[in-house]
N, C-alpha and C positions, 0 to 999 in steps of 0.2 A: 359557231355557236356564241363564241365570245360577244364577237362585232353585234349580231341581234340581241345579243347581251344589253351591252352599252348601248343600244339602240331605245330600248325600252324604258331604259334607268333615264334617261334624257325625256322621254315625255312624262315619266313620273315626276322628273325634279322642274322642268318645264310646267305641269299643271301645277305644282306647290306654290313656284313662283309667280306666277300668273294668280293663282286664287290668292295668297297673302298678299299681292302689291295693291289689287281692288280690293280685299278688305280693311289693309289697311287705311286705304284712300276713303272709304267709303266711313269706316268709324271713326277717321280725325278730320273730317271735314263736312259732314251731316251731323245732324240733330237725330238722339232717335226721336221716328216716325216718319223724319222727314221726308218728305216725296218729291222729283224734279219729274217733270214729262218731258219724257224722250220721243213718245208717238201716240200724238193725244186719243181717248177714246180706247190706249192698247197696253201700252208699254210704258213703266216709271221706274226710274231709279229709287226706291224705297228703303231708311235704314230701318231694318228688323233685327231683334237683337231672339234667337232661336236657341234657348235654351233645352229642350228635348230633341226626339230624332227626326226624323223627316215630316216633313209637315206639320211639325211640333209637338209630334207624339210622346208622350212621358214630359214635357216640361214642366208640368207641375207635380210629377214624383217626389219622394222624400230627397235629400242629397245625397246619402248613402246608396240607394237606387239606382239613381241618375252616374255616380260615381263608377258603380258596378257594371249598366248599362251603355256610359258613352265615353268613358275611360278606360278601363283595364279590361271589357269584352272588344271594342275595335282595337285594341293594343295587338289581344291575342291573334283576332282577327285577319290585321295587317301579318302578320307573320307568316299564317297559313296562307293569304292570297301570294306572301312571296313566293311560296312552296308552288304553289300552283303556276306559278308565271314561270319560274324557274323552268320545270317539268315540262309546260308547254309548250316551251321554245324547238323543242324537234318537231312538233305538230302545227296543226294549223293556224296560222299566222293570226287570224280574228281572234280568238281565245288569248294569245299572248298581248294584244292589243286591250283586249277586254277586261284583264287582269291590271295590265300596266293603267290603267282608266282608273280602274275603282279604287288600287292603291294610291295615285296621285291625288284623287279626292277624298279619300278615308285619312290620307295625312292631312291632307288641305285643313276638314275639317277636323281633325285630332287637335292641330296646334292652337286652333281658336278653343278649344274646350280647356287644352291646361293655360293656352296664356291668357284667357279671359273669363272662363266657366261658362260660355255660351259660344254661339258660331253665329260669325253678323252674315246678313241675307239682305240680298239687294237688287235682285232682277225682280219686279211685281209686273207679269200681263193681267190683263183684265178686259173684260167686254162688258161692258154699261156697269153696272154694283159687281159683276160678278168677278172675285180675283181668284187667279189660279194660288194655289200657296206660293210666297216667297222663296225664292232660293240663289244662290251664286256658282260660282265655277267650277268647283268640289262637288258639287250637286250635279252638274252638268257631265260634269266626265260620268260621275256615276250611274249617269242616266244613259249617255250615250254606251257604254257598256255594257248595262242590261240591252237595251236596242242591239247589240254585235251578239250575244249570247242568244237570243232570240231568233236571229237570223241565221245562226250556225245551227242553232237547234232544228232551226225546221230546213236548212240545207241537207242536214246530218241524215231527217226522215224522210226528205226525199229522195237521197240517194240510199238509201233501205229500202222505198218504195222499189224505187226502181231496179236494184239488181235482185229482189225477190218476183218479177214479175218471170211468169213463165213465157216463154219466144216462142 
């Protein structure tokens, strides 16, 4: 249990690192708004500077708000998803993956919220006018994790399907 211990704590501190070293990169060395195309027509490195939650939800909230919402609720947050990683490590392997995900990207973006009051964003896809929202690698783990819980969820009913079937 230890070793899958240390196993998880390594892609948690792995995704913090990974997301702090491109955003750092990306807010001392763009302009915000600036855009560079990486694959014209699709993909741009874009700085966005995301003050609310995902997709920019609440970023024009009051500051006591926003405070309450993207400071001391993912505080509390991260603690409980330790609880759960923790726990899952005797269980199936996808859930402790999914766990260690959302934690490495709920720090990711924690740290840009106290050490900046916002969380910089810098993958922009788009297809002709149309852009997907902004987002970075803390975003990314967290995505991919809902994707893993997703897939255990409906592994989980399938094999419910199938041992309720009568033979």
């Amino acid at each position: 249990m230890k070793k899958q211990l240390y196993l998880y704590l390594l892609l948690i501190v792995l995704i913090i690192i990974v997301d702090q070293i491109t955003k750092i990169y990306v807010h001392n060395n763009f302009f915000l708004g600036e855009s560079v195309t990486v694959i014209d027509g699709f993909f741009n490195l874009t700085y966005v500077r995301n003050p609310g939650a995902a997709f920019g939800f609440g970023g024009q909230f009051h500051d006591f708000i926003r405070y309450a919402l993207f400071l001391a609720l993912p505080v509390v947050a991260c603690v409980w998803i330790m609880v759960l990683l923790y726990k899952s490590i005797e269980g199936p392997k996808v859930m402790s993956y999914a766990y260690a995900l959302i934690l490495g990207g709920a720090i990711g973006n924690l740290i840009d919220r106290f050490r900046l009051n916002f969380v910089v964003d810098f993958f922009d896809f788009y297809i002709d006018k149309y852009h997907f929202a902004t987002f970075n690698i803390a975003d990314s783990a967290i995505s991919i994790a809902a994707g893993l819980i997703i897939i255990d969820f409906l592994l989980s009913k399938s094999k419910q399907h199938n041992d309720t079937k009568v033979v």
